[in-house]
C-alpha positions in Angstrom: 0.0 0.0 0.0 1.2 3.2 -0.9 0.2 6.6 0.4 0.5 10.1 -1.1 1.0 12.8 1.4 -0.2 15.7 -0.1 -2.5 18.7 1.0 -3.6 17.5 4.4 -7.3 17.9 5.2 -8.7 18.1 8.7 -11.1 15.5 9.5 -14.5 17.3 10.3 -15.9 16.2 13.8 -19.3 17.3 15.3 -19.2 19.8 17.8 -17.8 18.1 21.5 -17.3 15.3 20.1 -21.6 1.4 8.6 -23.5 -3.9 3.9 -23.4 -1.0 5.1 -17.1 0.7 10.5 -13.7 -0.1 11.5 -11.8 -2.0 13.9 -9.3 0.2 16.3 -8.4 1.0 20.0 -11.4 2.9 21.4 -11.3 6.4 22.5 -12.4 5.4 25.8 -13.6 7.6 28.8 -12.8 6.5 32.2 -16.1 4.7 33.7 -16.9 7.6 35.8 -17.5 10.1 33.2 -19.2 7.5 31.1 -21.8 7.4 34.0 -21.9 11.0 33.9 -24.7 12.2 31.2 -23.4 13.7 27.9 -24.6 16.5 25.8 -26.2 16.6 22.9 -23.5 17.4 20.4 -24.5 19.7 17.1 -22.8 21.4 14.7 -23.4 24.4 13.5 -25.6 25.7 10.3 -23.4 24.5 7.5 -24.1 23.0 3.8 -25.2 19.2 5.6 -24.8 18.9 9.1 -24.9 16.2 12.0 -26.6 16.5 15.4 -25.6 14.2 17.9 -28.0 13.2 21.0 -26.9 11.0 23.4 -29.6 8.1 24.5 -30.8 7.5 28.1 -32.3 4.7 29.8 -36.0 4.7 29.1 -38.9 4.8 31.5 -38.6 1.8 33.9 -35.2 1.3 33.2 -33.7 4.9 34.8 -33.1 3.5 37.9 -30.5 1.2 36.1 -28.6 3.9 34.8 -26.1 3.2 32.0 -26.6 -0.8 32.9 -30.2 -0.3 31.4 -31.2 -3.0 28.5 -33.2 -0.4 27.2 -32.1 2.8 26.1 -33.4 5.2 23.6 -34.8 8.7 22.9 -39.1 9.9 23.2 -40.4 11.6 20.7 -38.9 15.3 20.4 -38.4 18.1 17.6 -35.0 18.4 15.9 -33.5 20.4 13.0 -34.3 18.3 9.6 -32.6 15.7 8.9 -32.7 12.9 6.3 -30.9 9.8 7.5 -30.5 8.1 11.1 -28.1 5.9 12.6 -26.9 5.3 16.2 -23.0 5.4 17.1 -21.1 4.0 20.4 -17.6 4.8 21.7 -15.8 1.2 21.2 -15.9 -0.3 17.6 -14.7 -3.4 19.2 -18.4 -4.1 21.0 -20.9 -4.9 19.0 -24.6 -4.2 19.5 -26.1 -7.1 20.1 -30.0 -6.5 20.2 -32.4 -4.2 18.4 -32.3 -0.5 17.0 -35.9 0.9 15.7 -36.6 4.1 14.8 -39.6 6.1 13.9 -40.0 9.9 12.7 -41.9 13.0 11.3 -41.9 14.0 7.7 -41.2 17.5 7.7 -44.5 19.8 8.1 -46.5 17.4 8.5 -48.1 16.2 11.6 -47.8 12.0 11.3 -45.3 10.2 12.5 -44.1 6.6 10.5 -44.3 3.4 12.1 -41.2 2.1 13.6 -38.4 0.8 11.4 -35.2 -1.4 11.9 -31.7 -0.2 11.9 -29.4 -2.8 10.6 -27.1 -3.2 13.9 -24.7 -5.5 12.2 -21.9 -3.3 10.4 -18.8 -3.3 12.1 -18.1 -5.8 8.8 -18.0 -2.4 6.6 -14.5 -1.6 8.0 -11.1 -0.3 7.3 -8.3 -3.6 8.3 -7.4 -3.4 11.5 -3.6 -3.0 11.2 -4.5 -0.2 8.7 -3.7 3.3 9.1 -7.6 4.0 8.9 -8.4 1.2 11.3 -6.0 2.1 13.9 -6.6 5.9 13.7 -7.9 6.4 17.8 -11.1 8.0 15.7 -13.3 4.7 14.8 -16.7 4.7 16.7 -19.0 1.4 16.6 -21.8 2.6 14.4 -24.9 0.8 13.0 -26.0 0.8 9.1 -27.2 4.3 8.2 -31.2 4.5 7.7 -32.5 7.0 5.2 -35.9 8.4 6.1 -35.8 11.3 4.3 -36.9 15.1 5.6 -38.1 14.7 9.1 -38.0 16.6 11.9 -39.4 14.8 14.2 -37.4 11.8 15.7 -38.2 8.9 18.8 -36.0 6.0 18.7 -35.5 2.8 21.1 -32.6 0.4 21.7 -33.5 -3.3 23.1 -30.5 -5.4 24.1 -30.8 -9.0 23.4 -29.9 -9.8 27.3 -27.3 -12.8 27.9 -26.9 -13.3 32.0 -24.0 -15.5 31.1 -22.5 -12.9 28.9 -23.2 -9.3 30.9 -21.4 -9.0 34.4 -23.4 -7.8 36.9 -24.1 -3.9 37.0 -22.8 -4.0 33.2 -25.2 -3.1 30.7 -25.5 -5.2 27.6 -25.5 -2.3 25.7 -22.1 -0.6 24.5 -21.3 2.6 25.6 -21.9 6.0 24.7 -24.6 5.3 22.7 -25.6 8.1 20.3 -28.4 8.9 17.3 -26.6 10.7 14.3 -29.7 12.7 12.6 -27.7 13.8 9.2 -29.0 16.8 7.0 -27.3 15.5 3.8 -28.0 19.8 2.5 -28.9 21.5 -0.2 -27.4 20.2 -3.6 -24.1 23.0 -3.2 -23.5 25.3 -5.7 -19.6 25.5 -7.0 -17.5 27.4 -5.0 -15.4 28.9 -7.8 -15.8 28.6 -11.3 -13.4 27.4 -13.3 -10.7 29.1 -15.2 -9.3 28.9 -18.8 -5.8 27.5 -17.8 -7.6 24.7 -15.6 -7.1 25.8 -12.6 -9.6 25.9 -9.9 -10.3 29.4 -8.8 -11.7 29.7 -5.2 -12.0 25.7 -4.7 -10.2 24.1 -1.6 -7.0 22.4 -1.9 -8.9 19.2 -0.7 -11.0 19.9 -3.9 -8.6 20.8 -6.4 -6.3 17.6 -5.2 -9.1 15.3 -5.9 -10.0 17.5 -9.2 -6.5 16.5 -10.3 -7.2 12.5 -9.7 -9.6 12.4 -12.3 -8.1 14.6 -15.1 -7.1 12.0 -17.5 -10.3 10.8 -18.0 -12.7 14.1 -17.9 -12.6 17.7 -17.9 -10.9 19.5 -14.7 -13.7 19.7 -12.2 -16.4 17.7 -14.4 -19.6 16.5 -12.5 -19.5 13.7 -14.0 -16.8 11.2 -16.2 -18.6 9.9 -19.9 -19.0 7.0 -21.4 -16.2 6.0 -24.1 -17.2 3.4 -26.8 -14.9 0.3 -27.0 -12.7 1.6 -29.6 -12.2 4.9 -27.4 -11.9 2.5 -24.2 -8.9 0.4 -25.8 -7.1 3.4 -26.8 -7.3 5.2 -23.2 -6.8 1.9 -21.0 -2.6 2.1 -22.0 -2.1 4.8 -20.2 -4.6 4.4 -16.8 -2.5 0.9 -16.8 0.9 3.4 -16.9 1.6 2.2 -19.9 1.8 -1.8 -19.6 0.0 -3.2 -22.6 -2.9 -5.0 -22.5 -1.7 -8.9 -24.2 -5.8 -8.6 -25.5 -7.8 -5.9 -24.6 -10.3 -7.8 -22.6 -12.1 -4.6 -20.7 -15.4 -3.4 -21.2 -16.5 -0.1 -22.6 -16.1 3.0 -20.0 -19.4 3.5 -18.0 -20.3 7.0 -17.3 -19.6 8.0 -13.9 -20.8 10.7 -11.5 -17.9 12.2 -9.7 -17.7 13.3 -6.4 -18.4 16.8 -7.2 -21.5 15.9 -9.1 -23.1 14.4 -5.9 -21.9 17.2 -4.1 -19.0 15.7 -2.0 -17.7 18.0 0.6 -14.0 17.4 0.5 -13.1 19.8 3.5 -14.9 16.8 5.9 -12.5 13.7 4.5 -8.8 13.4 5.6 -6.4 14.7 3.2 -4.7 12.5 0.8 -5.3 9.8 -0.6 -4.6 5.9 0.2 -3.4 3.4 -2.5 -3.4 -0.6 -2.7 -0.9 -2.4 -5.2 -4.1 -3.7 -8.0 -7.5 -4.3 -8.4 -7.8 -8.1 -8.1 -11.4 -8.5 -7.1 -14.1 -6.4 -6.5 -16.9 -7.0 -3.3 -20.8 -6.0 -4.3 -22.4 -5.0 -1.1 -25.8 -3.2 -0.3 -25.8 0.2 2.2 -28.7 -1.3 4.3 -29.8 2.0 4.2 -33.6 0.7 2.8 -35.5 1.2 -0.4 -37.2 4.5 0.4 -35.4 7.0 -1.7 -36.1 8.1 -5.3 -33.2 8.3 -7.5 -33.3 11.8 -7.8 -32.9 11.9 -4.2 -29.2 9.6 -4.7 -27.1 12.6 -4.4 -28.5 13.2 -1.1 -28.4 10.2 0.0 -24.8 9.7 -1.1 -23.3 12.9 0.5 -25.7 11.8 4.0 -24.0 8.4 4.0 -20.4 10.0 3.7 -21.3 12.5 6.4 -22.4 9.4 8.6 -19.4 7.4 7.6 -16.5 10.4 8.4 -18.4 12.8 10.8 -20.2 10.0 12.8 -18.2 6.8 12.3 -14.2 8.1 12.6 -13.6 7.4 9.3 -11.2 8.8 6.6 -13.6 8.9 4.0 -16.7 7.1 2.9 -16.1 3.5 2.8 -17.0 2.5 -0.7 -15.2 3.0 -4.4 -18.5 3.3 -6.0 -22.1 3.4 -5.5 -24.8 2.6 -7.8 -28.3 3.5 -7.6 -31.7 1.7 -8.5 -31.9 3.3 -11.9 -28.5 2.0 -12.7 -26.4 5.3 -12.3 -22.8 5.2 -11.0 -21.2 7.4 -8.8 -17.5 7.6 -7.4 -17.3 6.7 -4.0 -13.8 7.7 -1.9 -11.5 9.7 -3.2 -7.9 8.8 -5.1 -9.6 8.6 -8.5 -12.0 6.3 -10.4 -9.2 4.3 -12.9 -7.0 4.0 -9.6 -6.5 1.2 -7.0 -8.2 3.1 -4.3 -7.9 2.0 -0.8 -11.4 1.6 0.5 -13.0 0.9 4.1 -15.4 -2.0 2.4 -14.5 -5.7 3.8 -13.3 -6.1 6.7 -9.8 -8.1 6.3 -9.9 -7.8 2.3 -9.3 -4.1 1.7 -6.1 -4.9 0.0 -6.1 -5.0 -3.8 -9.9 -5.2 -4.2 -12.6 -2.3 -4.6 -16.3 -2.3 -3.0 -19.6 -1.3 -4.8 -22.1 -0.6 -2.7 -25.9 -0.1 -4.4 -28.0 1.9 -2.5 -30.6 -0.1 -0.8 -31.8 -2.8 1.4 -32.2 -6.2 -0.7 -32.7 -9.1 2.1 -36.7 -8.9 1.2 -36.4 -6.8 -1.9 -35.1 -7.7 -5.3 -32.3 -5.4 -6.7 -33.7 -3.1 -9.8 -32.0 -4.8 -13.0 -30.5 -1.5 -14.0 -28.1 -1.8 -11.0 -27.1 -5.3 -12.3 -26.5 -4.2 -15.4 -24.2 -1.3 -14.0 -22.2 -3.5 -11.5 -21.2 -5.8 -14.4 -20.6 -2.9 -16.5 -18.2 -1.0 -14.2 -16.9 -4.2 -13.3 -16.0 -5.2 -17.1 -14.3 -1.7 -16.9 -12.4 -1.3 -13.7 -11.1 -5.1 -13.3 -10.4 -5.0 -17.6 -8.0 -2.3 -16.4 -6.0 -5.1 -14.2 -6.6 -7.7 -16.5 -8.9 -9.6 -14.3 -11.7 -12.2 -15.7 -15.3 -11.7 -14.0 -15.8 -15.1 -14.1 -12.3 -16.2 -12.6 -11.5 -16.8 -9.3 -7.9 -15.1 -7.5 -6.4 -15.3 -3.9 -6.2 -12.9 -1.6 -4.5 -12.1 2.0 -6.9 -12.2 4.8 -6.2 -9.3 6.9 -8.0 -11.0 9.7 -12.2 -11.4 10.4 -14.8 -14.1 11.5 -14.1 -16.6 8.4 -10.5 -16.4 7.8 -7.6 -15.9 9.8 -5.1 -13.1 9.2 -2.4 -14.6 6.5 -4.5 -16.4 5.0 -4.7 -17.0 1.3 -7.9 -17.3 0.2 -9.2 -18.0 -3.1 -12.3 -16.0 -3.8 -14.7 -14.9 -6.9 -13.3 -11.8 -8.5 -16.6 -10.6 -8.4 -17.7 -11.4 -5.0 -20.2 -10.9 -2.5 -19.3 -9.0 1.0 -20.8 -12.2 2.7 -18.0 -14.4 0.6 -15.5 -12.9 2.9 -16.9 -12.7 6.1 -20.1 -14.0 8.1 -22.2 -11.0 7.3 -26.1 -10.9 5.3 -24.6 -8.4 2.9 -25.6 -7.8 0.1 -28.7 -8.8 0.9 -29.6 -12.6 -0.4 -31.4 -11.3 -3.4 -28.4 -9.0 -5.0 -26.3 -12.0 -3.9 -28.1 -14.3 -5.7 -27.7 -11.6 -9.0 -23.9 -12.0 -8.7 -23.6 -15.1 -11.4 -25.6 -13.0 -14.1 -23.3 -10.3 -13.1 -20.1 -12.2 -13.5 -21.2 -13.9 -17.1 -22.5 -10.1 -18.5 -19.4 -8.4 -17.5 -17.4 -11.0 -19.6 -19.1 -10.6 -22.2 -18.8 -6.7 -22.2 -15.0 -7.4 -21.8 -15.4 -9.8 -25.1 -14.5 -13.0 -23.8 
């Protein structure tokens, strides 16, 4: 893994303070002043914004205090927000039990019925001997929840209780339980226009740096990256491979691809630079567990609400994924370092190295994936892994970095287009876009042209 030190960003926190959360040494407080109770933490008015409320004990638990099996939050007023998801100080506990959640459209005076929070997404996670993982800055988070404008919020927290596994006085819950309620913003406008001699005017260095990562394939600064025809995409892929030829040029047409500035990607909130593995061997599908509810219009949001979550809420460097994909099939560049480049995501816990994640937007345990977001995981796949010479339908080893199926060292051979759940115990993608992965594998070779 290589890492390029340039312009250093500052990693954006909120104020006091996940297929869809990384592995590190907790920032932990003693146990006094985790008794003590905490403040609700917000930031202020900004383009997207987090407010963080810490839970209590609920009515005939108080007199338990923080060893309460039930925690939670009544029904209150809050600034808007669109998307929900409950943080704790130690990524190392999980939450073990139940998260719902229920809340006011904005204006209106009817509240939803309760929904589940996917608890399980410590999986989504930077390696542990990373950089990323060990940063002091992870928090255990659940999946992210997208609800949409509210501003009304109540939510509850039921552990499932096990005498044999919770000392006495200890509560089965983790601590320093949160709810993140994320305002994912207005879409921004630019913040400088672009000059003649393609330079970026008033943007931030954070901006223009990963402006500069994408400048072989697009225009400086372009919302989004277009499509190439084969022809075009066999001339181009020379030079994203630095110049190693391709023996056959077995790599499928360019998809077109909405850049981080065209979702609206804040680049002040990520940490500066960007983190490199050696190749793309294999790529991981995954779903954000985030549910069904949005519109596709509404992806943007969604997107820049889900990197808020993952950075602000979560500790991490950036959002977790290389790419997203959306019901209607549209493409989007996840963290930054550049599309054509072996990015160093936060995806699959122990198999970061030399792979990339694609995460489509959604919930798909009950639902069935939309074809068109099929159809743009093989195509981006018979694109990015053409560009490392890999075969969709092959099969390649990697180097377990350590999890809950294989031990750290391991070699493990694996489907270059896998599923999150192929490398560790986990229900992502969802067993409906899991069972989609085959036609996914044979379409993108065939757009390669084998």
């Amino acid at each position: 893994m290589s890492t390029i030190k340039g312009m250093h960003g500052i990693l954006a926190s909120s104020v006091g303070v996940t297929c869809a959360a990384a592995l590190t040494l907790p920032l932990a407080l003693s146990a006094p002043a985790q008794a003590r109770p905490q403040a609700a933490r917000t930031e202020p008015a900004a383009p997207g914004s987090t407010q963080s409320l810490p839970l209590v004990p609920l009515p005939g638990d108080r007199s338990l205090g923080p060893a309460a099996p039930e925690q939670g939050l009544g029904r209150r007023s809050v600034r808007t927000f669109s998307l929900v998801g409950v943080v704790w100080d130690d990524p190392d506990t999980e939450l073990r039990g139940r998260v719902q959640v229920r809340t006011r459209a904005t204006g209106a005076n009817r509240w939803s019925g309760w929904q589940d929070i996917e608890t399980h997404n410590h999986e989504h996670a930077a390696d542990p001997d990373s950089a990323e993982g060990s940063s002091g800055r992870v928090r255990g988070s659940t999946a992210p929840l997208w609800v949409g404008d509210s501003d009304g919020v109540e939510v509850r927290v039921q552990a499932q209780v096990d005498e044999r596994a919770t000392a006495a006085g200890e509560s089965p819950l983790p601590r320093g339980m949160h709810l993140e309620l994320v305002d994912p913003g207005a879409e921004p406008a630019p913040r400088g226009a672009l000059t003649g001699d393609g330079s970026a005017g008033a943007e931030s260095a954070e901006t223009y740096a990963t402006f500069a990562t994408n400048a072989a394939l697009a225009p400086f600064g372009a919302t989004e990256i277009p499509a190439l025809s084969r022809a075009e995409t066999e001339r181009e892929a020379p030079a994203l491979r630095d110049g190693a030829p391709l023996v056959k040029p077995y790599i499928g047409e360019r998809p077109r691809i909405v850049t981080r500035r065209g979702w609206g990607a804040d680049e002040s909130l990520r940490e500066g630079g960007f983190v490199y593995t050696k190749k793309v061997k294999a790529a991981f599908v995954h779903h954000t567990a985030s549910g069904n509810n949005y519109l596709c219009s509404q992806a943007p949001s969604l997107i820049r609400s889900i990197y808020r979550y993952h950075v602000v809420s979560s500790g991490w460097r950036d959002i977790g994924y290389n790419f997203l994909v959306d019901k209607c099939g549209n493409i989007y560049e996840g963290r930054a370092g550049g599309v054509a480049k072996p990015v160093m995501g936060a995806h699959t816990l122990g198999f970061n190295n030399d792979t990339m994640g694609i995460a489509v937007l959604g919930s798909f345990g009950k639902t069935k994936p939309a074809a068109a977001a099929v159809t743009a995981i093989a195509r981006l796949t018979a694109w990015k892994l053409g560009l490392s010479g890999a075969d969709p339908r092959g099969k390649t080893y990697l180097k377990s970095g350590g999890g809950n199926l294989y031990r750290k060292g391991k070699n493990v051979r694996l489907n270059v287009i896998s599923g999150h759940r192929d490398g560790f115990a986990t229900e992502c993608p969802g067993r409906l876009l899991y069972g989609k992965l085959g036609s996914a594998r044979t379409a993108a070779a065939r757009y390669q042209g084998r």
